[in-house]
KEKE-3310 file (N, C-alpha, C; in steps of 0.2 Angstrom, whole numbers, plus 5000, padded with zeros to 4 digits):
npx = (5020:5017:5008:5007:5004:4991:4978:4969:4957:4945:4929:4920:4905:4893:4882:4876:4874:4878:4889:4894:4905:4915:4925:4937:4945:4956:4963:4973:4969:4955:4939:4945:4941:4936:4923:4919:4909:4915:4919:4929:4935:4934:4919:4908:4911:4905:4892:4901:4902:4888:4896:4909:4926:4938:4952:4968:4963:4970:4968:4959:4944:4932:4918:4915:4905:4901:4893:4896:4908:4924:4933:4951:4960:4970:4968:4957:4945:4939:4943:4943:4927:4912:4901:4885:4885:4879:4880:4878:4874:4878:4887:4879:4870:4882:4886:4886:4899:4911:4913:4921:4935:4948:4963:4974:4982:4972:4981:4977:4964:4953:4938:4935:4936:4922:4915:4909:4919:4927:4945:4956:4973:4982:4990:4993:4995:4984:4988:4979:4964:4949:4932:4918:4906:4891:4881:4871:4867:4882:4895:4901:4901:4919:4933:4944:4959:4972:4983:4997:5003:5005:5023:5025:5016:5005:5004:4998:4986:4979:4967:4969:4963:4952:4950:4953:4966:4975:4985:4996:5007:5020:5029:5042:5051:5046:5041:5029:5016:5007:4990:4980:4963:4945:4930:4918:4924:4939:4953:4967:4983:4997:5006:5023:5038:5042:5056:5072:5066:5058:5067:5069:5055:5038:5027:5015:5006:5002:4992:4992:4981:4976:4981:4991:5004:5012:5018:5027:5029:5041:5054:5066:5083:5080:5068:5055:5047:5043:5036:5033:5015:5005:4991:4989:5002:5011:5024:5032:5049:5060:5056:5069:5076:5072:5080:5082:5081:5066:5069:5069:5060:5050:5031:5018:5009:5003:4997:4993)
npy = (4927:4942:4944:4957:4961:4972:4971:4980:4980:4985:4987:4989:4996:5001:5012:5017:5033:5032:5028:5018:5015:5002:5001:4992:4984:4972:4969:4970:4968:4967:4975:4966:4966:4980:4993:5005:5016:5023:5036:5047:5049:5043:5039:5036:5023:5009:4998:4984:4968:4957:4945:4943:4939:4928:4932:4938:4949:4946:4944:4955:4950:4956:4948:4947:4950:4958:4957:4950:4948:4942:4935:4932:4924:4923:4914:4904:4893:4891:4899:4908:4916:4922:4937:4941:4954:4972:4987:5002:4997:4986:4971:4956:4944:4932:4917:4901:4890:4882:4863:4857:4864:4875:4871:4878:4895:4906:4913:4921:4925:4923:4926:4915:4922:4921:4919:4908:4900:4899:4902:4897:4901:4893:4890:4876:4859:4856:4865:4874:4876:4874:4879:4876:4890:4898:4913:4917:4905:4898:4891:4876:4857:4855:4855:4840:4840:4848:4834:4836:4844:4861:4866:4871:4882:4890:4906:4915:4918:4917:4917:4915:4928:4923:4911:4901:4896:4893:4899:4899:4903:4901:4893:4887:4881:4876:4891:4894:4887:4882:4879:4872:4873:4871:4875:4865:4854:4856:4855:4853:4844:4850:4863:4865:4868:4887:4893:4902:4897:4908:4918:4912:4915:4913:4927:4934:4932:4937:4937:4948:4958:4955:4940:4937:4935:4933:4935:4936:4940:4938:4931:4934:4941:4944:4948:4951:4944:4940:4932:4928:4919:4908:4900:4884:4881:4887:4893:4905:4910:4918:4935:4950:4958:4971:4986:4990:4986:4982:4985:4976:4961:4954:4957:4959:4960:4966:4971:4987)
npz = (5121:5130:5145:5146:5135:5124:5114:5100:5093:5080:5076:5063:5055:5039:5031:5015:5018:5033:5046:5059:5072:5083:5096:5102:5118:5126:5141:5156:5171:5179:5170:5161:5148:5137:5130:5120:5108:5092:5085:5077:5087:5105:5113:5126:5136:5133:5144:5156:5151:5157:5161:5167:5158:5165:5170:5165:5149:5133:5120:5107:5095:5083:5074:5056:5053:5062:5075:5083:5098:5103:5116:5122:5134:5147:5160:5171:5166:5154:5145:5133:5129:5123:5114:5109:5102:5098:5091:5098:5108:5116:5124:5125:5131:5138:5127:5128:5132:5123:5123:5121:5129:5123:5129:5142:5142:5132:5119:5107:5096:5083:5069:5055:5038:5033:5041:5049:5055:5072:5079:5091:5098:5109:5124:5129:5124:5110:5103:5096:5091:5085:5079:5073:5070:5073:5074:5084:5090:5095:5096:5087:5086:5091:5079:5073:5077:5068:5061:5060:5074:5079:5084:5101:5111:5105:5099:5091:5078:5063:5049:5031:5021:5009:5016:5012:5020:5035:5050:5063:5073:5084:5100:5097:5084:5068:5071:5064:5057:5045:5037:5024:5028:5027:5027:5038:5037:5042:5045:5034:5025:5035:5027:5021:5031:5033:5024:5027:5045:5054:5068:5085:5097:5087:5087:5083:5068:5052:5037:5023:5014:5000:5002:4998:5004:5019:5034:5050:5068:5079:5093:5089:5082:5065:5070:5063:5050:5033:5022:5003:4999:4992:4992:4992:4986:4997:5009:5001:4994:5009:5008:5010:5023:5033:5030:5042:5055:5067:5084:5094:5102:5092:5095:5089:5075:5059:5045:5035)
capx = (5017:5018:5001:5002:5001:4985:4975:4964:4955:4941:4925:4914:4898:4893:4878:4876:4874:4880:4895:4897:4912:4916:4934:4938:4953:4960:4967:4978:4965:4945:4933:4947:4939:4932:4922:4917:4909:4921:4919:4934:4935:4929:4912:4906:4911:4899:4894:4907:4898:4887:4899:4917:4932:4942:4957:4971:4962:4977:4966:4949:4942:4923:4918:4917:4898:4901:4887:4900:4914:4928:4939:4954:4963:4973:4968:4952:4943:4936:4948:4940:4921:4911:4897:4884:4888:4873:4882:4874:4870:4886:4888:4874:4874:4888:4887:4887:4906:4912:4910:4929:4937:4955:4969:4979:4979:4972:4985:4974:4957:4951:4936:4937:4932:4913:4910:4908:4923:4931:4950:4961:4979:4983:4999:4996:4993:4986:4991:4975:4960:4946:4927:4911:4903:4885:4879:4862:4869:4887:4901:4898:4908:4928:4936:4948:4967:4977:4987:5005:5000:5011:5027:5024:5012:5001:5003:4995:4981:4975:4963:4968:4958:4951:4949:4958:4971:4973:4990:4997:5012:5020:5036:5048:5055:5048:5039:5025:5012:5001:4987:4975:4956:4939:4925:4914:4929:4945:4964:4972:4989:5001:5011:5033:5039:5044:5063:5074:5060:5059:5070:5066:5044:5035:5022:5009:5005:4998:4992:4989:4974:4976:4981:4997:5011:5012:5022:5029:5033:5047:5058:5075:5084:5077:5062:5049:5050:5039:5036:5026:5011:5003:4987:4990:5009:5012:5029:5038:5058:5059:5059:5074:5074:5071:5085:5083:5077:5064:5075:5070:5055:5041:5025:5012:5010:4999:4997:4988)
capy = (4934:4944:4945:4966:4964:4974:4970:4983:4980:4990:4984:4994:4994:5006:5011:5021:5039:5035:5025:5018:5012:5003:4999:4985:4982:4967:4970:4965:4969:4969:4967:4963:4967:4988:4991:5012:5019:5026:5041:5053:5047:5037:5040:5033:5017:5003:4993:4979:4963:4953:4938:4945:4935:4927:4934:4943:4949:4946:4947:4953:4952:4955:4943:4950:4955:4966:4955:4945:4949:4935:4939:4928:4927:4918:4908:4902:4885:4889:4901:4911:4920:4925:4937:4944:4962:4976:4993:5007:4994:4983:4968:4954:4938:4927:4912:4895:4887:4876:4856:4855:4871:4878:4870:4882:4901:4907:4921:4925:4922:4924:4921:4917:4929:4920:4920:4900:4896:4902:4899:4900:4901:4892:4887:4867:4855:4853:4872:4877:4874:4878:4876:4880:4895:4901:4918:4916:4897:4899:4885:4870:4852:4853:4853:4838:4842:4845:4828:4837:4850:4865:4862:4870:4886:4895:4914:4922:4912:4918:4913:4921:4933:4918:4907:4893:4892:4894:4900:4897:4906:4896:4897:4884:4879:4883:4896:4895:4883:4885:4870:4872:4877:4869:4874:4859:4848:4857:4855:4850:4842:4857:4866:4865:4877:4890:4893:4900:4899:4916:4914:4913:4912:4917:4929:4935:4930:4942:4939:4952:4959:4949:4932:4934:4937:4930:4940:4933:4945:4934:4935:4933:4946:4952:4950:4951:4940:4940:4927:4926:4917:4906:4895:4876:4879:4890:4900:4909:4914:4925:4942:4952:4961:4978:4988:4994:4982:4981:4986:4971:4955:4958:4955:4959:4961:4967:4974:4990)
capz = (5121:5134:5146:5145:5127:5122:5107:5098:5085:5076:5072:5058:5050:5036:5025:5012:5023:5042:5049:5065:5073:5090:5097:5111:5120:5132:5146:5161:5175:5177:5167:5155:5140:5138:5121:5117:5102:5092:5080:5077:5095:5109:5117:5131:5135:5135:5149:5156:5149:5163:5163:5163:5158:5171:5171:5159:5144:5130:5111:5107:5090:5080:5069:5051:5053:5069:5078:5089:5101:5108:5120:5123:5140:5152:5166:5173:5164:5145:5141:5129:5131:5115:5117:5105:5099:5094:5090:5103:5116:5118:5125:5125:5136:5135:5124:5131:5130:5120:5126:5122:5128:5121:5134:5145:5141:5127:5118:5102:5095:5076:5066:5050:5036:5031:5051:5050:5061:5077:5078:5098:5100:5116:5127:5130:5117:5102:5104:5094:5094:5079:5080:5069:5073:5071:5078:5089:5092:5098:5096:5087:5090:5091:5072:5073:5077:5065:5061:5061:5077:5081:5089:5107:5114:5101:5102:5085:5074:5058:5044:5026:5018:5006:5023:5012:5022:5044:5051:5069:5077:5091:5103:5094:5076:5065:5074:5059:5054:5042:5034:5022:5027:5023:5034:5039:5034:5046:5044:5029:5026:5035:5023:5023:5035:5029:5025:5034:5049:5059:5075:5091:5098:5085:5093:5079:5062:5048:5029:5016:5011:4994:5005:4993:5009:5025:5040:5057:5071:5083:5097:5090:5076:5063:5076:5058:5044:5028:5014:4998:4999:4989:4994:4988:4987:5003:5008:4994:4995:5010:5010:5011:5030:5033:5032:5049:5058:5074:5091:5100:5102:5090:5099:5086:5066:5056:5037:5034)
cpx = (5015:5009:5000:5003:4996:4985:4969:4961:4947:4935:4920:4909:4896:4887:4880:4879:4878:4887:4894:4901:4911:4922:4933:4945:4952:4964:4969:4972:4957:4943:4938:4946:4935:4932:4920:4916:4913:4919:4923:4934:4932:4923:4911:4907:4903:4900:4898:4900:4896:4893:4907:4924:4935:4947:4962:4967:4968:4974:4959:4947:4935:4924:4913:4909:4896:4896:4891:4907:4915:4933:4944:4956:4965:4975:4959:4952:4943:4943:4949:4932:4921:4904:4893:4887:4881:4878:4877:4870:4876:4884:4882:4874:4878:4886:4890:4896:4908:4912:4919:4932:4945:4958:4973:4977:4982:4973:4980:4968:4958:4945:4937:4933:4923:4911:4910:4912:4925:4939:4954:4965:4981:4990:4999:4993:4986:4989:4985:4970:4954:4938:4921:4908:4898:4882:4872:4863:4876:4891:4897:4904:4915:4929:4941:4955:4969:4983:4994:5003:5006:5016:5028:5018:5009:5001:5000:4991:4977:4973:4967:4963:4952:4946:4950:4962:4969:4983:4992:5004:5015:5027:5043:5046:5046:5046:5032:5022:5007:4998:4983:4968:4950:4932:4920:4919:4935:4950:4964:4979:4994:5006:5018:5033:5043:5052:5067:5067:5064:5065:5065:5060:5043:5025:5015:5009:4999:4997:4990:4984:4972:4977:4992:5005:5009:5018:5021:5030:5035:5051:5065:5077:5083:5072:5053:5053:5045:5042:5031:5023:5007:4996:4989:4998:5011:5018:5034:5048:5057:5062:5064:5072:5073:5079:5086:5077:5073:5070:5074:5063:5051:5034:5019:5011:5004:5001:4989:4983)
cpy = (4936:4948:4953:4966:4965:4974:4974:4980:4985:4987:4989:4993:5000:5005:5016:5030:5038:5027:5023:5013:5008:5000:4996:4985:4977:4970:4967:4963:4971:4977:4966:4963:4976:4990:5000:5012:5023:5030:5046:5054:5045:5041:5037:5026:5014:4998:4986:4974:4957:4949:4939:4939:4933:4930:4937:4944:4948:4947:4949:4954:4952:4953:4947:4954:4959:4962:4951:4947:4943:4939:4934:4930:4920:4912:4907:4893:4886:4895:4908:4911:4923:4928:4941:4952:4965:4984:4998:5003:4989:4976:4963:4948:4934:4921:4908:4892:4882:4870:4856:4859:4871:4875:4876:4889:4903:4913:4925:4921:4925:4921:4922:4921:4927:4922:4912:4898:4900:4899:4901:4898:4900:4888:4882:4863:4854:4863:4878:4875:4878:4876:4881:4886:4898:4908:4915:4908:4897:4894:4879:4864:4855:4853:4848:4841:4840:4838:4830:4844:4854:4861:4864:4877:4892:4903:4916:4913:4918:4914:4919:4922:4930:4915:4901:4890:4896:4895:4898:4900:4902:4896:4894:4882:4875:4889:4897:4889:4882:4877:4876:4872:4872:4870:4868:4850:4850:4857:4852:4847:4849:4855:4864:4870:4879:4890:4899:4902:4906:4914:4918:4910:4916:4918:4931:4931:4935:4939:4944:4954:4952:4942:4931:4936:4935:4934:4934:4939:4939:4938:4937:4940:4941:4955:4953:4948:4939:4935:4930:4919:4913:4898:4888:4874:4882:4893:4901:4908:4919:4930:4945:4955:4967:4980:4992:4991:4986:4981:4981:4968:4960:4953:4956:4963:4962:4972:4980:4986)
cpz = (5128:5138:5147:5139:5128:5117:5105:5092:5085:5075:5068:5053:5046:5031:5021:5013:5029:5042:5054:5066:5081:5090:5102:5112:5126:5134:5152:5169:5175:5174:5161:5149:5144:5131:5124:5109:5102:5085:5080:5085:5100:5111:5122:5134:5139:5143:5150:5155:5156:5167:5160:5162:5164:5174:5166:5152:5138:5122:5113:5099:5090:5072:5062:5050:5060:5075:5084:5091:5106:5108:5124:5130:5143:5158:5165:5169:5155:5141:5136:5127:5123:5119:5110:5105:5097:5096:5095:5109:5120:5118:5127:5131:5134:5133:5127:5129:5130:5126:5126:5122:5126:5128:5137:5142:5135:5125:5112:5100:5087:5072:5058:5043:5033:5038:5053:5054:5067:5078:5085:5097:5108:5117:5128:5123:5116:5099:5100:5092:5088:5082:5074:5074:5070:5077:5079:5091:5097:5093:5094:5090:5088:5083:5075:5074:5072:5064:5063:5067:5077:5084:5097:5106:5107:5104:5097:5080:5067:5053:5037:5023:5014:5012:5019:5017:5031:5045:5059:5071:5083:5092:5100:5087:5076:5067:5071:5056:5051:5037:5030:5028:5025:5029:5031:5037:5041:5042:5039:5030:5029:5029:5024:5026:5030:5030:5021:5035:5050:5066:5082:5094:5090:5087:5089:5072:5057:5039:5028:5018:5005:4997:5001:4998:5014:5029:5046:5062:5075:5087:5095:5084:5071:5066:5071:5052:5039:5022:5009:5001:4995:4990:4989:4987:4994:5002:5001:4998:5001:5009:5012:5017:5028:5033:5039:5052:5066:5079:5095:5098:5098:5091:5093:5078:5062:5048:5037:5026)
residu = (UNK:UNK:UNK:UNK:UNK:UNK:UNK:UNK:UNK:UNK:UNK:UNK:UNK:UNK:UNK:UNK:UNK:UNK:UNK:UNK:UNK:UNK:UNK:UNK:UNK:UNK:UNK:UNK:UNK:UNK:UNK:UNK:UNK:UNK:UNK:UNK:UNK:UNK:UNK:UNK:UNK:UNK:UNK:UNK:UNK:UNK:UNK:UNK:UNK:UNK:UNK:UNK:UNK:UNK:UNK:UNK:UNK:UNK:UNK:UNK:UNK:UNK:UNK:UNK:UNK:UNK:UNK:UNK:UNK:UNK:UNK:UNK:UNK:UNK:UNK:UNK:UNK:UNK:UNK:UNK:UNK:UNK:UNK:UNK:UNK:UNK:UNK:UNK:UNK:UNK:UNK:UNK:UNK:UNK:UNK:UNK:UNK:UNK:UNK:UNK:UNK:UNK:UNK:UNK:UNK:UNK:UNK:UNK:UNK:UNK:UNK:UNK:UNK:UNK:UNK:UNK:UNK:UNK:UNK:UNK:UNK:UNK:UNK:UNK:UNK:UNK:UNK:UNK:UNK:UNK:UNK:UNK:UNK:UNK:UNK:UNK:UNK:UNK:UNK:UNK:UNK:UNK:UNK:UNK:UNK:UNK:UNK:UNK:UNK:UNK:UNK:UNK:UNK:UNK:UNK:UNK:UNK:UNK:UNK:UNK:UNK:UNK:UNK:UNK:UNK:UNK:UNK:UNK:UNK:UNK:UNK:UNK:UNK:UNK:UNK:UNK:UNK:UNK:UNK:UNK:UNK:UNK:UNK:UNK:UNK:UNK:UNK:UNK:UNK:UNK:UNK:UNK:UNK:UNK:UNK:UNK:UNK:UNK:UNK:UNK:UNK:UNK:UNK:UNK:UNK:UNK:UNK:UNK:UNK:UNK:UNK:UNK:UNK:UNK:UNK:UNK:UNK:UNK:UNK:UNK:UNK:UNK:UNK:UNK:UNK:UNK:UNK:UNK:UNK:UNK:UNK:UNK:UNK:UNK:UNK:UNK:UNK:UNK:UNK:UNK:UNK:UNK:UNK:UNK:UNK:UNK:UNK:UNK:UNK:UNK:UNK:UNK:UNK:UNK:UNK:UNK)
# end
């Protein structure tokens, strides 16, 4: 994945009467992470967080209760910075860094949908890297490595919908490695790859809303490859291509 990839994501909290929103983005050059409230458009950005990343921002996401932002990046030691989050004030102090931080540079971050785990896509081996997660505490120990690890450089990590199952995206065959899920337990036996693999890296990894499909974006043609989904059996038959395929590498995937 390519270090000017930029990664938005949204985070939103809603009552009954009012909404508020904020948007973040990673980036290539300091402070590598820039967060603004966002209502029918930006507002004012927030201030850059005391303890900025080291170097390329590459993902940022908010964990499922808005109260925490991690921001994946490049170079330096840990890798990836988690900071609390308070909507109209920004950025809190940064949380201590894991005891055993993600290896090499870290292209995506995820937590999972309770909020209990944090999951990084990194370029050296075990290529991902999971950990318990408590807001107002930070990183708990290391989740053991999966026994069958990816087969080289983690670029896309997700959790399904559920958070049974954990997914991995990585630059060679299959391109896709997906395990079962058990927070306070880790990795399960991984699943079959799926067939055919995607060709090429594969650069993201997306499930569903329902958990009930699974998506690749990759570099080679058709450059996006969709399976059914099924927790406990894993890929379906894949999906027929688009008839009008993506023009070139697909970098980043997602399902409205």
């Amino acid at each position: 994945m390519s270090g000017a990839l930029q990664s938005v994501l949204m985070n939103q909290r809603s009552t009954l009467l009012t909404v508020s929103t904020d948007i973040a983005v990673a980036h290539q050059t300091t402070p590598f992470i820039s967060a603004y409230p966002f209502s029918a458009g930006f507002g004012t950005k927030y201030a850059n967080p005391a303890t900025l990343p080291s170097v390329n921002g590459l993902n940022v996401t908010f964990n499922p209760e808005g109260t925490t932002i991690a921001v994946a990046f490049s170079g330096g030691v840990n890798y990836v910075f988690v900071y609390p989050w308070v909507t109209g004030t920004g950025f809190g102090t940064k949380y201590a860094n894991p005891a055993t931080p993600p290896t090499g540079s870290a292209n995506d971050v995820a937590f999972s949908p309770s909020g209990a785990d944090i999951a990084v896509a990194h370029s050296t081996t075990p290529f991902i890297s999971v950990y318990p997660w408590t807001t107002g505490t930070g990183f708990g120990t290391k989740y053991a490595d999966p026994a069958t690890l990816p087969t080289s450089t983690g670029e896309g990590v997700a959790f399904s919908p559920s958070g049974a199952d954990i997914a991995v995206s990585h630059n060679s065959s299959p391109q896709l490695s997906v395990y079962p899920w058990t927070t306070g337990t880790g990795f399960g036996t991984r699943y079959a790859s799926p067939s055919p693999a995607p060709g090429g890296a594969g650069n993201s990894v997306a499930f569903n809303r329902e958990g009930t499909d699974i998506a690749v974006a990759h570099s080679s043609s058709p450059f996006i490859s969709a399976y059914p989904w099924t927790t406990g059996t894993g890929f379906g038959t894949k999906y027929a291509d688009p008839a009008t395929l993506p023009p070139n590498v697909g970098q980043g995937i997602s399902f409205n």
